[in-house]
Every structure is written in C-alpha cells, then in structure tokens.
PANUDREN-240101 format. One line per 5 residues: number of its first residue (from 1); their letters; for each residue x, y, z of N, C-alpha, C. Coordinates in pm, 1 decimal, decimal comma. Last residue first. Layout:
NUM) A) X:Y:Z:X:Y:Z:X:Y:Z ~ ...
This chain:
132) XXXXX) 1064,9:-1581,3:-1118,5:1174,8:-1458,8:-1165,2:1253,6:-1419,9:-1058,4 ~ 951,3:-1820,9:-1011,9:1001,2:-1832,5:-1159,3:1047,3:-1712,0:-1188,5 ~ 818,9:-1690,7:-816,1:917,1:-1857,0:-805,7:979,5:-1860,0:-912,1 ~ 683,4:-1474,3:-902,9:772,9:-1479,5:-818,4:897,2:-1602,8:-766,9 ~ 432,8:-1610,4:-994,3:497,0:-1545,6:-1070,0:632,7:-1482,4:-997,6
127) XXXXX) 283,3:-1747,8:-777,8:325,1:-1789,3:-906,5:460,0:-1689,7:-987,2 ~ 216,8:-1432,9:-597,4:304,0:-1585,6:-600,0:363,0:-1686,1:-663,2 ~ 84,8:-1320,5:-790,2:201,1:-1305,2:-728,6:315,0:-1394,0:-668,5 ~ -156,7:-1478,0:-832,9:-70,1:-1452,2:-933,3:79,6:-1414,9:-917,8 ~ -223,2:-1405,9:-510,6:-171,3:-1534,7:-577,3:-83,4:-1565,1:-727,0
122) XXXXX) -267,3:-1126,2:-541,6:-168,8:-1161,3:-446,6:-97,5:-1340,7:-505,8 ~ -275,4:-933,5:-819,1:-350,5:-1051,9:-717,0:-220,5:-1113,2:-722,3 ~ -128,0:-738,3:-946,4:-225,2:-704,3:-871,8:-302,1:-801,0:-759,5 ~ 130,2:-672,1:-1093,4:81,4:-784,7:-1021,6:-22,3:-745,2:-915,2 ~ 190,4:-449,2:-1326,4:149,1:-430,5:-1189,3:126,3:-609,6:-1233,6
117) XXXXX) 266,9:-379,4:-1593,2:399,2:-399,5:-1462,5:313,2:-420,6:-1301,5 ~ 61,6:-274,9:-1724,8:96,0:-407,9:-1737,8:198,2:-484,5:-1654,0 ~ 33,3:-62,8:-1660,6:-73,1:-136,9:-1650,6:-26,9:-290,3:-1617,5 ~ 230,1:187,8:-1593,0:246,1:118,8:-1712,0:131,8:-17,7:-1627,4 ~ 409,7:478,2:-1560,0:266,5:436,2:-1533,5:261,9:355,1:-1618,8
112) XXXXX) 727,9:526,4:-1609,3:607,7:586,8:-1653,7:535,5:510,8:-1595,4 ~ 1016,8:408,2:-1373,8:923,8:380,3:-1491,5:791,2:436,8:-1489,6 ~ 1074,5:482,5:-1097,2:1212,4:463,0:-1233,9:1142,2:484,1:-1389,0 ~ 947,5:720,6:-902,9:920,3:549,5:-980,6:1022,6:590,0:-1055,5 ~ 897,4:804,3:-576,4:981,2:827,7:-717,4:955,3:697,2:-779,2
107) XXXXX) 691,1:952,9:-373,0:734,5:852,6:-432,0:797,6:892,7:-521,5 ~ 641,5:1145,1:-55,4:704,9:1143,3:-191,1:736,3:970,0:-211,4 ~ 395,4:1160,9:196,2:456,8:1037,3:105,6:511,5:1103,6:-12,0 ~ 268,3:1220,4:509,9:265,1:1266,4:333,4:404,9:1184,2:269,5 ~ 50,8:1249,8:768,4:115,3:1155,6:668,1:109,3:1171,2:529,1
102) XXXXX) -121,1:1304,1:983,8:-43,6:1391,4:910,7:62,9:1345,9:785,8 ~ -243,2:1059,3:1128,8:-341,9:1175,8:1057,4:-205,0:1281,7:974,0 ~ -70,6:761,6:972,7:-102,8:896,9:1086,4:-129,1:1006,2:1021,8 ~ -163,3:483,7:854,2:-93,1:608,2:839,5:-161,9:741,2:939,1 ~ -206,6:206,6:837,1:-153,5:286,4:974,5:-101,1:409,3:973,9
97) XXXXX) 0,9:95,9:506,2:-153,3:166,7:612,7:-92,7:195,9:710,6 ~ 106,9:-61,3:209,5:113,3:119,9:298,6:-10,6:90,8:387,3 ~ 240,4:-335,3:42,5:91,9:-258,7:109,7:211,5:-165,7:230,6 ~ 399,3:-451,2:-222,2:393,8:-396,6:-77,8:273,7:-352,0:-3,7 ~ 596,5:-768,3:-321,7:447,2:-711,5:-307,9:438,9:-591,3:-160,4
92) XXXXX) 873,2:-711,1:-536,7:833,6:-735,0:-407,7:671,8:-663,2:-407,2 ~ 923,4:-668,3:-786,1:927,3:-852,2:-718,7:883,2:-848,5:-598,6 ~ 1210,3:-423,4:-796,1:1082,9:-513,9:-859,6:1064,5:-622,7:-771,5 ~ 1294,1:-257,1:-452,3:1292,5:-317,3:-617,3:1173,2:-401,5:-653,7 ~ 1194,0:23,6:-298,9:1164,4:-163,8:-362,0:1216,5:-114,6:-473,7
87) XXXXX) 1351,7:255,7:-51,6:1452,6:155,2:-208,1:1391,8:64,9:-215,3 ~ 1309,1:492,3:142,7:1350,0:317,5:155,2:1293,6:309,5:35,2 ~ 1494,0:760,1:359,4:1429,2:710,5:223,8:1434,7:544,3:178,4 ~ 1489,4:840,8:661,4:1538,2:787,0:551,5:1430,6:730,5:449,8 ~ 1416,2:980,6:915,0:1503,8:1025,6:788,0:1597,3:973,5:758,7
82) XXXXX) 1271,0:954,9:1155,7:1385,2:823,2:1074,3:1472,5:880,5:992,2 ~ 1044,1:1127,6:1082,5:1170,0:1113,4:1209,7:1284,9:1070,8:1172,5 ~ 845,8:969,1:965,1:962,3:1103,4:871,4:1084,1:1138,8:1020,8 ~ 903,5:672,2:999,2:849,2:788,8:1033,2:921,6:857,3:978,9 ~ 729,6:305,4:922,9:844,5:406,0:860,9:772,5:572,9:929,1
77) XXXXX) 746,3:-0,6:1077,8:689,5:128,0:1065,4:793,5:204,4:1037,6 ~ 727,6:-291,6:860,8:823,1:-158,9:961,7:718,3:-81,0:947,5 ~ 694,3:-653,6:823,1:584,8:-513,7:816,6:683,1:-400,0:883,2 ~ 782,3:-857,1:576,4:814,1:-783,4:661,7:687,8:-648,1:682,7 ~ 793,8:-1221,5:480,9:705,8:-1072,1:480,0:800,1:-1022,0:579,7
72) XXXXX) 944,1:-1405,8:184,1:945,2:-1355,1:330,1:883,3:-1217,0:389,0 ~ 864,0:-1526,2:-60,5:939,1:-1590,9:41,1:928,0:-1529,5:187,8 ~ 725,1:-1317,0:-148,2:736,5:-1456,2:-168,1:759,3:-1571,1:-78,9 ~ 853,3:-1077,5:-74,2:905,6:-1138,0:-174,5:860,6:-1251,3:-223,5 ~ 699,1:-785,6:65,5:681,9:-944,2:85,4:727,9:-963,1:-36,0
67) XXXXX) 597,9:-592,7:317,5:666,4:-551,4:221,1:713,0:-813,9:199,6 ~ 436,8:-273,6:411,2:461,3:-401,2:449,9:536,6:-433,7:303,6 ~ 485,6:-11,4:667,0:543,1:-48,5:495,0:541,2:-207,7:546,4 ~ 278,7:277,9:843,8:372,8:77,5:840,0:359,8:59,4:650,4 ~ 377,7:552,1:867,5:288,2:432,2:836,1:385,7:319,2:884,3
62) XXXXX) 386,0:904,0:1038,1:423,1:742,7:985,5:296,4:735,5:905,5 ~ 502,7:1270,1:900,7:417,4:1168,7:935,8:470,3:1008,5:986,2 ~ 631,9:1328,1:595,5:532,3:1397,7:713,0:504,9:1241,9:766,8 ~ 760,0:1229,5:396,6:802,0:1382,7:453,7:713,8:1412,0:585,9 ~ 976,4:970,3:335,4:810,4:984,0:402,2:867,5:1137,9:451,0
57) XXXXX) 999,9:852,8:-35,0:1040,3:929,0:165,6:897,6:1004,8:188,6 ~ 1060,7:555,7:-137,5:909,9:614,8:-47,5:1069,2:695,8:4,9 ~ 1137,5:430,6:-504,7:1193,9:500,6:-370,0:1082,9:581,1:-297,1 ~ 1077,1:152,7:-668,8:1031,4:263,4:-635,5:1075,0:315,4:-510,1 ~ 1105,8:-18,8:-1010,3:1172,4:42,1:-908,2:1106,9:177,9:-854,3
52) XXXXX) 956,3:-191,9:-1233,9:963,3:-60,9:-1162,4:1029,5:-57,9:-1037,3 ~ 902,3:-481,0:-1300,1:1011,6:-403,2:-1324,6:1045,2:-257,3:-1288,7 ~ 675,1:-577,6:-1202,9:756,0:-657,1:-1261,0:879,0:-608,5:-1307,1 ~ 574,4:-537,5:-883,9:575,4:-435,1:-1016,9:727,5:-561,4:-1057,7 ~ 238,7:-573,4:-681,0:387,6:-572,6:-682,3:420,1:-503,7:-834,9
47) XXXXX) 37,4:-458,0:-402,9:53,6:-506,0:-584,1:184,7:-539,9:-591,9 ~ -83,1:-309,6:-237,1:-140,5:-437,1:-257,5:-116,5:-439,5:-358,6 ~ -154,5:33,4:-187,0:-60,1:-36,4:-261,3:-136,5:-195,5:-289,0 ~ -316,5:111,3:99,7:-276,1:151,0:-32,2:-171,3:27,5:-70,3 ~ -552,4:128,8:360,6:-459,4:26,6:291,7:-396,4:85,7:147,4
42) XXXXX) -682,8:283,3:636,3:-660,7:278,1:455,8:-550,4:190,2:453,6 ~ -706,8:341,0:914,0:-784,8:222,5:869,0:-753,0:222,3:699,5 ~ -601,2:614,4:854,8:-559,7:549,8:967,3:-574,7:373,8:912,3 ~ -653,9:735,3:566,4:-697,1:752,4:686,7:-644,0:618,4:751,7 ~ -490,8:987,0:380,6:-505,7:859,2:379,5:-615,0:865,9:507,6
37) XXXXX) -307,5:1241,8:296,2:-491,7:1256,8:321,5:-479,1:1115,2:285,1 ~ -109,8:1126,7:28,1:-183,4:1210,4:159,9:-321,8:1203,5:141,3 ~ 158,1:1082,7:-161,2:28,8:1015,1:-109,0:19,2:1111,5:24,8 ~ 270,5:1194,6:-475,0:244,8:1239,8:-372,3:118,3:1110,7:-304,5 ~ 518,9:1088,2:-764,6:390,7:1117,8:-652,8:394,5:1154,3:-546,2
32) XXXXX) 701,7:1130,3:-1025,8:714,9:1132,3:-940,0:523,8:1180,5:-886,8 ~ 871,1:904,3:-1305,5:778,5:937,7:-1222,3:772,6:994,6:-1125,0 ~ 1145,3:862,4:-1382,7:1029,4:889,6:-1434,1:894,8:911,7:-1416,7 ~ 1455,5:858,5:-1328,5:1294,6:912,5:-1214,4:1189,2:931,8:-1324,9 ~ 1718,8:679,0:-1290,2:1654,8:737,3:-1373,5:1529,0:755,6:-1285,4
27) XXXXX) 1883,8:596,6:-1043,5:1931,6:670,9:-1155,5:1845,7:703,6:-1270,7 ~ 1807,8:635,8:-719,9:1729,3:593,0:-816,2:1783,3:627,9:-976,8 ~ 2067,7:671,2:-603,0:1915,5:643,3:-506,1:1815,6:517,7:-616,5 ~ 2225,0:760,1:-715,8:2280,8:640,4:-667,3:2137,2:559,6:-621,1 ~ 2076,1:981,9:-792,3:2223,2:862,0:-890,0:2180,8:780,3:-859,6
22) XXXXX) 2097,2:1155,5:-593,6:1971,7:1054,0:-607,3:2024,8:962,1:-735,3 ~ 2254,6:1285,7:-393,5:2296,2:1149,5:-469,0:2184,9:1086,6:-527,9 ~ 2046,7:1380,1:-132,1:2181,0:1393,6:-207,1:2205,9:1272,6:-344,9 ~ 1829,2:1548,5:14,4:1794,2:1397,0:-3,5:1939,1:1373,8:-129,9 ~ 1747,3:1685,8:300,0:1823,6:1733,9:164,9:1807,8:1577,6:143,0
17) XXXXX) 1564,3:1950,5:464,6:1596,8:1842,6:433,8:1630,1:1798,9:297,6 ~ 1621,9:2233,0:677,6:1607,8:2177,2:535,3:1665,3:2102,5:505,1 ~ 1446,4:2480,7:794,7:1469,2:2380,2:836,9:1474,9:2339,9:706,1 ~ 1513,2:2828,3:878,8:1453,9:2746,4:869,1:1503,0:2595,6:851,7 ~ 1657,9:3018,8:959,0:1567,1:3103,7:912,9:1484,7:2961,5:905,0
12) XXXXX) 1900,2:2874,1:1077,5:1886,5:2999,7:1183,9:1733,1:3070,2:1112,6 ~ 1848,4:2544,2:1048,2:1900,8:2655,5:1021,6:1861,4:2719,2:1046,1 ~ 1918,5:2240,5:1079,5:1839,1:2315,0:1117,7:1943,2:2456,5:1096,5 ~ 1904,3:1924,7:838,7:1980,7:2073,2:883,3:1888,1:2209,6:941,0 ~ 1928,9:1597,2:759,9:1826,8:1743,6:768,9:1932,4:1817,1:892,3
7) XXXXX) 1937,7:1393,3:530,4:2014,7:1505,0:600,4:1910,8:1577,2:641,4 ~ 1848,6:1027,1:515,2:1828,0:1193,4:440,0:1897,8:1310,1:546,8 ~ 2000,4:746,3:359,1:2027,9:812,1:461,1:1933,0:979,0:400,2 ~ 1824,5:491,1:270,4:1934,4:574,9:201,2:1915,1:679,7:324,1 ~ 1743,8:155,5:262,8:1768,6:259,8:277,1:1848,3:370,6:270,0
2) XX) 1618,8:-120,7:38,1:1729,1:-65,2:124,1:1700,0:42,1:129,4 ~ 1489,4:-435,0:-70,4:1466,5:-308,5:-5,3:1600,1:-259,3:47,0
C-alpha cells in the first residue's frame, strides 16, 4: 500500500481537486468505478487480486480500509479530508465498511474485470500468499 498526495485548491468560483501524475499513480487504468450509497453496517471487497493493482480516492466521505498480506492486518480510516489517494498492490486481501452516510469512492484498476484474479476465500488466501 502507499499513498499519493491530492491537491485541492479553493478558488474564487469554486473548489478543485486535482489528482497529478497518475503515471506514476497507476501507469496503465483499465478500469474505472464508482462505490456509493453503502450503508454504515456494509462490508465490500473481502478478496484479494493476483495481479490487479488498485488506486481508492475517496471523494466524499470516510470508511475504514482494512487491508491484510498474510502476514500483517491493518484497519485506517480513510477521509476525503486526508486528500490522498491509497495504492493495493496485488496480494493484499482488503475489506471497505464504516462508511459514512455520504461516502463516494473512485477506483482505478490497472486490469479489465477478470474472474479469475480474484481470491475470494480468505483461507485460499492464505495458502496462496506464502508461496507468491
């Protein structure tokens, strides 16, 4: 995981957040989503990705990003306050909840929608994490 700094600039007609260098962020985007309208008590994600790379900015709102290699969990709460954008790489299992009633989510994926890049059970996950 890492973070990338976002700019925001208040200006005399309006307000505008700039997200620069996405190169560097994510150099190829083959995907891009939206998450909203969650509820407080929702869980999203619970998977990991054998090769997708995925950048969260959070435009509205928190959650908590949990976030686990195997080896080591982390739970943050991420707020669009923060402005910053946070960087999984492959290998890591994440779960999204605690999301506040106003909570909107750009994702970027590196890679198309692909079935087969998901690790969906947590134990398979495990296995399969000691050995890549």
């Amino acid at each position: 995981m890492s973070f990338y700094q976002i700019v925001s600039l208040d200006r005399p007609i309006n307000h505008l957040t700039v997200l620069d260098n996405l190169d560097k962020l994510l150099p190829v985007t083959k995907r891009v989503y939206i998450i909203n309208s969650t509820t407080n008590n929702q869980m999203v994600g619970n998977h990991a990705h054998k090769k997708l790379q995925q950048v969260i900015i959070p435009i509205n709102g928190m959650f908590t990003l949990g976030l686990d290699n195997g080896y080591e969990k982390v739970n943050l709460t991420i707020s669009s306050d923060l402005l910053e954008a946070i960087k999984i790489f492959p290998g890591v299992w994440r779960t999204l909840s605690n999301f506040s009633d106003n909570c909107v989510l750009l994702v970027l994926a590196s890679e198309p929608f692909n079935e087969n890049d998901y690790i969906r059970n947590y134990s398979d996950f495990l296995k399969w994490s000691k050995y890549n």
